[in-house]
C-alpha positions as a LaTeX table, in Angstrom:
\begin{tabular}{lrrr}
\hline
Residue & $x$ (\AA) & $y$ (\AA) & $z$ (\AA) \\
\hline
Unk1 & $-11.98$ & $-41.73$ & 3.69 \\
Unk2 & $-13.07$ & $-41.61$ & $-0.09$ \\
Unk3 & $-10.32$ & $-42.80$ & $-2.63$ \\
Unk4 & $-7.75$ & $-40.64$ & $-3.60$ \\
Unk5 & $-8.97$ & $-39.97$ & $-7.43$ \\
Unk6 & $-6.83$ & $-36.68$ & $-8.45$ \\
Unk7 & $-3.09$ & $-36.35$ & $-7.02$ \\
Unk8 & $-1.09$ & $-32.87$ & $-7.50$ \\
Unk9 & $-0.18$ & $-31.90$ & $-11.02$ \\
Unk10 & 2.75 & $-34.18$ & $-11.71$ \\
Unk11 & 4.27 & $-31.19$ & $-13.89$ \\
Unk12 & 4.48 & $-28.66$ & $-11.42$ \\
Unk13 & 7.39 & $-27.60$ & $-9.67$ \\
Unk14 & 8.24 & $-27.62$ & $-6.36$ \\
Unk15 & 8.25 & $-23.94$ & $-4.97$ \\
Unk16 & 8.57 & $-24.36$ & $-1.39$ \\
Unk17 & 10.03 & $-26.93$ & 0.43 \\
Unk18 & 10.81 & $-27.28$ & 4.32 \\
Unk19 & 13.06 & $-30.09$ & 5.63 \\
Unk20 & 13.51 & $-30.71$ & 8.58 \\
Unk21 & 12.81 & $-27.13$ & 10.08 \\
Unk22 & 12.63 & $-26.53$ & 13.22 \\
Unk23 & 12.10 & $-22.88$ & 15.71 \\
Unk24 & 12.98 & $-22.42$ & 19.54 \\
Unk25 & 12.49 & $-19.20$ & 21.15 \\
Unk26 & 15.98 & $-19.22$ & 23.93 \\
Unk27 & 15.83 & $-21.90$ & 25.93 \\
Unk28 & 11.51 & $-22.47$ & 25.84 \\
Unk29 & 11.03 & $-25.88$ & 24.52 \\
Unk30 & 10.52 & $-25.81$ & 20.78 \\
Unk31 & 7.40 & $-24.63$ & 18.69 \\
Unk32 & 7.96 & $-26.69$ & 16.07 \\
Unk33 & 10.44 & $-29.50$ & 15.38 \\
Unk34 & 11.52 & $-31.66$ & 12.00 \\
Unk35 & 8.57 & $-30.23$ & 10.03 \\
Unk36 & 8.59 & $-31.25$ & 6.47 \\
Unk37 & 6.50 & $-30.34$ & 3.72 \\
Unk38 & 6.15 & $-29.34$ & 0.11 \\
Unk39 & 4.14 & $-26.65$ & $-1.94$ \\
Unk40 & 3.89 & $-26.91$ & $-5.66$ \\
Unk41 & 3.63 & $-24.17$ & $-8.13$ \\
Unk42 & $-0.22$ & $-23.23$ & $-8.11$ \\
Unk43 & $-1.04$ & $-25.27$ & $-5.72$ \\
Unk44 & $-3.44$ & $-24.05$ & $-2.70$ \\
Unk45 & $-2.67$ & $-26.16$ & 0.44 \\
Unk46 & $-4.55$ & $-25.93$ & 4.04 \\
Unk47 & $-2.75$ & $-26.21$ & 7.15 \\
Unk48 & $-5.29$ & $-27.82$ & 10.25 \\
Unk49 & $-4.04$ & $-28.25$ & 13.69 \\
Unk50 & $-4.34$ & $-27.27$ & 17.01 \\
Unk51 & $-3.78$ & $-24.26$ & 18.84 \\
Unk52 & $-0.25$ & $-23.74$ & 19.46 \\
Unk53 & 0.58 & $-25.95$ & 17.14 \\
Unk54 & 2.94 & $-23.85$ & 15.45 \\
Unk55 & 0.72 & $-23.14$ & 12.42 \\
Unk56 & 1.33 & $-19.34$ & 12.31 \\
Unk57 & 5.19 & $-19.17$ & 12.66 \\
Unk58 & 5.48 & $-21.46$ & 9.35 \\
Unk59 & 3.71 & $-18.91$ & 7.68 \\
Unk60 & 5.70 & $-16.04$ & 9.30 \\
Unk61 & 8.65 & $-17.95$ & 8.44 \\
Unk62 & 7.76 & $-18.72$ & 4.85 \\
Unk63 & 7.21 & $-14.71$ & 4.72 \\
Unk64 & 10.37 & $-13.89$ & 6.17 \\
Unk65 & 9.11 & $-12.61$ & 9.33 \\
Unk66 & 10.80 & $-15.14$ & 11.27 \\
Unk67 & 14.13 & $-17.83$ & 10.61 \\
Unk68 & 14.15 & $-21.66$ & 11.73 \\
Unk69 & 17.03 & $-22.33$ & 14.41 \\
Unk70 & 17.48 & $-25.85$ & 12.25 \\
Unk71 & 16.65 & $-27.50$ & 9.71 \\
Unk72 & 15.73 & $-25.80$ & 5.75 \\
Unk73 & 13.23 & $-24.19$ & 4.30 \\
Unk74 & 13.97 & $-23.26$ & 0.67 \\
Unk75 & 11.84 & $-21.44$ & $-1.74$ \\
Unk76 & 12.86 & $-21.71$ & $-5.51$ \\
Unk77 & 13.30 & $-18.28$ & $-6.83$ \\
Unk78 & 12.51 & $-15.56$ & $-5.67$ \\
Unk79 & 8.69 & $-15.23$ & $-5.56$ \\
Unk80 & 6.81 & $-12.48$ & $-4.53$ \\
Unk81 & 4.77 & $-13.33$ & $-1.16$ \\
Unk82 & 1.91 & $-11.29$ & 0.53 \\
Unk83 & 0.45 & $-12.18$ & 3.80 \\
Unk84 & $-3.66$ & $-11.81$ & 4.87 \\
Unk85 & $-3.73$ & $-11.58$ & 8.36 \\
Unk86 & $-6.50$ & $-13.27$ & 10.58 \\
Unk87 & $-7.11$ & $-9.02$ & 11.74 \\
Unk88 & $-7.61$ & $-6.65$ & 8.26 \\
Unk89 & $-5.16$ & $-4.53$ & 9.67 \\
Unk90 & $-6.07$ & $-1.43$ & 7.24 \\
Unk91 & $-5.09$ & 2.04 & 7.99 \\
Unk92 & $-7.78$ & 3.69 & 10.14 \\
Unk93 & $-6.38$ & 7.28 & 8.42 \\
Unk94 & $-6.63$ & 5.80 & 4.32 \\
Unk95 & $-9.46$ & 5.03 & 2.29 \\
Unk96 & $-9.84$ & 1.74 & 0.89 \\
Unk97 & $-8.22$ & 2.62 & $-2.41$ \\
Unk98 & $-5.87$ & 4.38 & $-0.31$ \\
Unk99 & $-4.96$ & 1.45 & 1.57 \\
Unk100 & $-4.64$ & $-0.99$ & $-1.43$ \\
Unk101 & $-1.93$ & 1.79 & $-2.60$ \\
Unk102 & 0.10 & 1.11 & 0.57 \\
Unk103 & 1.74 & $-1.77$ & $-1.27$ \\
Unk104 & 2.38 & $-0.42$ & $-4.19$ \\
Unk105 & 4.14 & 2.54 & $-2.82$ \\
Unk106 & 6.08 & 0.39 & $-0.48$ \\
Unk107 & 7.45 & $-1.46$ & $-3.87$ \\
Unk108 & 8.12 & 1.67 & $-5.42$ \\
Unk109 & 5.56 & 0.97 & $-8.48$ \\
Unk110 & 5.29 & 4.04 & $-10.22$ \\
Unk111 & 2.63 & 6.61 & $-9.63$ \\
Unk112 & 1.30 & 6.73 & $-12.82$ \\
Unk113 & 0.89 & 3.26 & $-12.95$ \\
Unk114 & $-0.98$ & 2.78 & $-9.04$ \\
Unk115 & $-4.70$ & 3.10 & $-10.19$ \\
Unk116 & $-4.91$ & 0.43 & $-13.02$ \\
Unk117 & $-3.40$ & $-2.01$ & $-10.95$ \\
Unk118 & $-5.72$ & $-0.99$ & $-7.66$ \\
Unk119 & $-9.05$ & $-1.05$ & $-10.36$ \\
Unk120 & $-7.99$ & $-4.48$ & $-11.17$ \\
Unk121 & $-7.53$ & $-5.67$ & $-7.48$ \\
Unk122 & $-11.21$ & $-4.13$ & $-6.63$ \\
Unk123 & $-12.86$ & $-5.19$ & $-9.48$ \\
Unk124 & $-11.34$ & $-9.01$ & $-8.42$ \\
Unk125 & $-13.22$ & $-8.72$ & $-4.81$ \\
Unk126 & $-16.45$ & $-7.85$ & $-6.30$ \\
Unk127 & $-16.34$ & $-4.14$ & $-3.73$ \\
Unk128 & $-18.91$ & $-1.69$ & $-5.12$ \\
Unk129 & $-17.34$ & 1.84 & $-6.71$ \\
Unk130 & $-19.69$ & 3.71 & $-4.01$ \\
Unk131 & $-17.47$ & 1.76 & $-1.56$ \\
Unk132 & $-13.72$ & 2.43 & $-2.78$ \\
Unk133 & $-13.63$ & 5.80 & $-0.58$ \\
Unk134 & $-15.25$ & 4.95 & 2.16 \\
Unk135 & $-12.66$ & 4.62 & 5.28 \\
Unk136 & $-12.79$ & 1.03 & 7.32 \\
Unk137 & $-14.64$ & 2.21 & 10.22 \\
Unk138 & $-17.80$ & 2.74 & 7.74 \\
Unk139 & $-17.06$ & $-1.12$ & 6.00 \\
Unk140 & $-18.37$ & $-4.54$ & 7.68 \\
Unk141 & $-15.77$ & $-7.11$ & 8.60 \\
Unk142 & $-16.73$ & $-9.04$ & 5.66 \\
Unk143 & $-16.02$ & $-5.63$ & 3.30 \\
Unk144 & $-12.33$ & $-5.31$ & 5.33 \\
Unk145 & $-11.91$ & $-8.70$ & 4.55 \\
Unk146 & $-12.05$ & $-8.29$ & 0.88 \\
Unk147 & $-10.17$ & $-5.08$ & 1.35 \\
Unk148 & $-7.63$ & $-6.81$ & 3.22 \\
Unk149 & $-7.22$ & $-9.74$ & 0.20 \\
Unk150 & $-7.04$ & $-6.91$ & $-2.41$ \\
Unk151 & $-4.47$ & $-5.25$ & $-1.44$ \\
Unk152 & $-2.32$ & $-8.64$ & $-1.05$ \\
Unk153 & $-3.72$ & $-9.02$ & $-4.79$ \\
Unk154 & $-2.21$ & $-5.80$ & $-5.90$ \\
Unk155 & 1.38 & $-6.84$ & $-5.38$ \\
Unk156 & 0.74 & $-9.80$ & $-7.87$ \\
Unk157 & 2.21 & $-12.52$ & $-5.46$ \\
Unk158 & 3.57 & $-15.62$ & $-6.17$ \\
Unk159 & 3.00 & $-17.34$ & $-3.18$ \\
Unk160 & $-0.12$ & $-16.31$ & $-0.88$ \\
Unk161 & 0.01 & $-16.58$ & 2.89 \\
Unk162 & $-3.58$ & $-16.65$ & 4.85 \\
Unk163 & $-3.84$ & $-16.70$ & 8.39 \\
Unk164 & $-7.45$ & $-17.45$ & 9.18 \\
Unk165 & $-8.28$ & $-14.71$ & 7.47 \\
Unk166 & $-12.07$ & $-15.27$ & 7.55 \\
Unk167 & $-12.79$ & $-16.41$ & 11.18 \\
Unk168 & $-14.28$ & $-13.85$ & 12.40 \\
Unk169 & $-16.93$ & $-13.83$ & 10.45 \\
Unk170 & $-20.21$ & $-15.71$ & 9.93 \\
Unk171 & $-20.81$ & $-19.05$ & 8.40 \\
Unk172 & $-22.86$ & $-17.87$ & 5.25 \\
Unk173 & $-20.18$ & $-14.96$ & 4.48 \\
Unk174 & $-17.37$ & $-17.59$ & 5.64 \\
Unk175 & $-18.60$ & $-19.99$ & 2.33 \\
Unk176 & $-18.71$ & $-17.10$ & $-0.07$ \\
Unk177 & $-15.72$ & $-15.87$ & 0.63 \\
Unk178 & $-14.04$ & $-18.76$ & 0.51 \\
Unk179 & $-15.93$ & $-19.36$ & $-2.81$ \\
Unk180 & $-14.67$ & $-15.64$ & $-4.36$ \\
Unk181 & $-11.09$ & $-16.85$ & $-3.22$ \\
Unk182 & $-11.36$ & $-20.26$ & $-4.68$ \\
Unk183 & $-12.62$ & $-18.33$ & $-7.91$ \\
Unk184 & $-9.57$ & $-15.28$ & $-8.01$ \\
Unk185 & $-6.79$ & $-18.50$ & $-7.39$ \\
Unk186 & $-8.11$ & $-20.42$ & $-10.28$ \\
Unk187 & $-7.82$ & $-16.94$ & $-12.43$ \\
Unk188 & $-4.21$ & $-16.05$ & $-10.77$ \\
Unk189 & $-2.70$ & $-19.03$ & $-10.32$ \\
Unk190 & $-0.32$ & $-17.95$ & $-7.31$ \\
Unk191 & 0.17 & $-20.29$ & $-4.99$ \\
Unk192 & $-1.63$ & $-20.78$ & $-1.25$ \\
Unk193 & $-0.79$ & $-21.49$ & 2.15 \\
Unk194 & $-4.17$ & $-20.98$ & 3.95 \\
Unk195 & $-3.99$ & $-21.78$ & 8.15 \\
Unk196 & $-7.14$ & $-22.46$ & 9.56 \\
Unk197 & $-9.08$ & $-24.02$ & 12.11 \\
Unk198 & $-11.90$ & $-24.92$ & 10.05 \\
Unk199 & $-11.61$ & $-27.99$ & 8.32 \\
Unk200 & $-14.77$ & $-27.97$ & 5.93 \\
Unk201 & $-12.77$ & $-24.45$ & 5.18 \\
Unk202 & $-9.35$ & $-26.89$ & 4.64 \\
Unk203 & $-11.35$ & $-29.32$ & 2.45 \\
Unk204 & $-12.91$ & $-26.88$ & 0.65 \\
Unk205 & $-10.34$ & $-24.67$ & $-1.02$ \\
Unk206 & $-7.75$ & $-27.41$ & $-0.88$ \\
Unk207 & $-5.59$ & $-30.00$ & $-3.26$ \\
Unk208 & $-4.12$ & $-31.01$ & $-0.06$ \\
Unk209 & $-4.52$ & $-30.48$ & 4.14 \\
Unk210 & $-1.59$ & $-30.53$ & 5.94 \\
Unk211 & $-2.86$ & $-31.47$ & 9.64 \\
Unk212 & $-0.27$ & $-31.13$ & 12.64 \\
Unk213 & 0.32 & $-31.81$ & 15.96 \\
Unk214 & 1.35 & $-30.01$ & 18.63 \\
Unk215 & 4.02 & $-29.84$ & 21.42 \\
Unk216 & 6.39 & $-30.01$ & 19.32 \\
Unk217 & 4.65 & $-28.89$ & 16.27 \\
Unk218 & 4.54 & $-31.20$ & 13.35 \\
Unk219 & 3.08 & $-31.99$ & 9.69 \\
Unk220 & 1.84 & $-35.49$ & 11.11 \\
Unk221 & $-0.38$ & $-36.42$ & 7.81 \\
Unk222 & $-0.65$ & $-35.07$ & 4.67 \\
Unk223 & $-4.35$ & $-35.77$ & 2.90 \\
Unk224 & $-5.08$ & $-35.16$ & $-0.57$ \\
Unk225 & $-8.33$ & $-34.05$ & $-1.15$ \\
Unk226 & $-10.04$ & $-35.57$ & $-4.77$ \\
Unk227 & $-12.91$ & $-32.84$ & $-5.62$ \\
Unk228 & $-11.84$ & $-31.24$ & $-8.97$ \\
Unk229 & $-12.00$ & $-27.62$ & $-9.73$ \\
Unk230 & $-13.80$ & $-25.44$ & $-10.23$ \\
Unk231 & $-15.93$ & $-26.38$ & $-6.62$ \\
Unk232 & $-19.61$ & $-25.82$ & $-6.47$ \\
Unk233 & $-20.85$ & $-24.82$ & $-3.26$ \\
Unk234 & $-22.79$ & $-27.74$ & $-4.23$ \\
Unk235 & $-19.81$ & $-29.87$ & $-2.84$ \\
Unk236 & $-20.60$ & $-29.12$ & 0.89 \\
Unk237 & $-23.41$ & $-30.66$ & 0.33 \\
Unk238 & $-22.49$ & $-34.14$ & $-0.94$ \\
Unk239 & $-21.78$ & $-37.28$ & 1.25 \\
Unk240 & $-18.24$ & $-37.81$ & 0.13 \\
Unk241 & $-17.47$ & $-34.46$ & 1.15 \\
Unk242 & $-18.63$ & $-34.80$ & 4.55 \\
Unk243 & $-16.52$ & $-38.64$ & 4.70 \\
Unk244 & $-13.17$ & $-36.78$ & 4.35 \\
Unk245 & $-14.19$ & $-34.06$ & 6.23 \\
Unk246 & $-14.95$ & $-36.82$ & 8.91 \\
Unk247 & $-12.10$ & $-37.74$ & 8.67 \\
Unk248 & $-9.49$ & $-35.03$ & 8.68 \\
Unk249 & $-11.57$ & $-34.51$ & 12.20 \\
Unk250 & $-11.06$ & $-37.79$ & 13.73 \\
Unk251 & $-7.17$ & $-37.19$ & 12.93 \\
Unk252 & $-7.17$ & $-34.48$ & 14.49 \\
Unk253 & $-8.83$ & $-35.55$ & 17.29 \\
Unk254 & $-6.67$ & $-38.61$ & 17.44 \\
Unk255 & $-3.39$ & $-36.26$ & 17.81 \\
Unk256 & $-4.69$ & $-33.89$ & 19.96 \\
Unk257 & $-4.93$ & $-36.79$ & 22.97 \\
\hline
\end{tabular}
């Protein structure tokens, strides 16, 4: 594993922290149990792990879709979070400006006020104006995608929850995306919770991967990653890169048996 040569902003505050957390569904045995972690103010962070692991329901509790039955997690604030589903999820019925405007009117933003905020959340996936009508059955998956991350965008989050939002699609439009997202979060500065199962993805776009186990699920290691940003696509290339990448595998690998 290549030395640890950047660690996370010393400065930045801690925005979410869970201690100890743990979630049981009745009397099944538990999903996860005495998970622990921490996510810094503008920090992205990768979650890695096997299926089942329990990677999902810390970012559905984290979004308030679900509770723990023990343990804490507590968010300082009260930051605005927006989920991006593995599925785009987009509104058959509303165009793609239309659904980017779901949000909004959800939050009540005024009217008036709807379209700047949508131009800015379009013009920060790179979609084409000859493409902000069209409805989702006429878009590819990588153009529901981006869809799908703008209208999270429009709600100006705080915190940013991804579900592996880009596996469905192929490898070449898997590394751009991940390179436009890596590109808006250095802009934005929200912070990033990104579950995947992909762990050049993990290494990637993150200060730091988070890889569990399962059966209970568990944050067994936490590894810092020490590319600086901005990250070339160049990086995938480049042997040090593929060491840690290596060896987030292995680790996986070795908790999985």
């Amino acid at each position: 594993m290549p030395d640890r040569d950047q660690t996370l902003p010393g400065g930045a505050e801690v925005q979410l922290q869970a201690m100890r957390v743990g979630l049981r569904f009745g009397q099944q045995p538990p999903v996860l149990e005495e998970v622990d972690f921490a996510l810094r103010a503008g920090e992205f962070a990768s979650l890695v792990g096997p299926s089942g692991c329990g990677k999902t329901s810390i970012l559905r509790m984290i979004a308030g879709l679900a509770s723990p039955t023990s343990g804490t997690l507590q968010v300082t604030g009260r930051p605005r979070t927006a989920f991006v589903f593995q599925e785009p999820n987009l509104l058959p019925w509303r165009s793609v400006v239309e659904n980017i405007r779901l949000p909004l009117e959800l939050l009540g933003v005024p009217r008036g006020e709807q379209p700047a905020i949508i131009e800015r959340s379009l013009s920060l996936i790179g979609l084409r104006p000859a493409d902000h009508q069209k409805y989702p059955r006429m878009l590819s998956g990588g153009m529901r995608m981006r869809v799908s991350l703008a209208r999270a965008l429009a709600t100006a989050p705080e915190i940013l929850l991804l579900d592996e939002p880009f596996a469905a699609l192929d490898d070449m439009l898997r590394q751009q995306l991940n390179e436009e997202l890596l590109r808006i979060w250095q802009q934005q500065g929200w912070s990033a919770l990104f579950v995947t199962h992909n762990v050049s993805e993990a290494v990637f776009l993150s200060r730091r991967v988070l890889i569990m186990r399962a059966h209970p699920g568990q944050i067994a290691e936490e590894v810092e990653v020490p590319f600086p940003y901005p990250r070339s696509p160049d990086l995938r290339g480049d042997a040090h890169f593929a060491e840690l990448c290596s060896y987030v595998s292995q680790r996986l690998r070795a908790l999985a048996s």
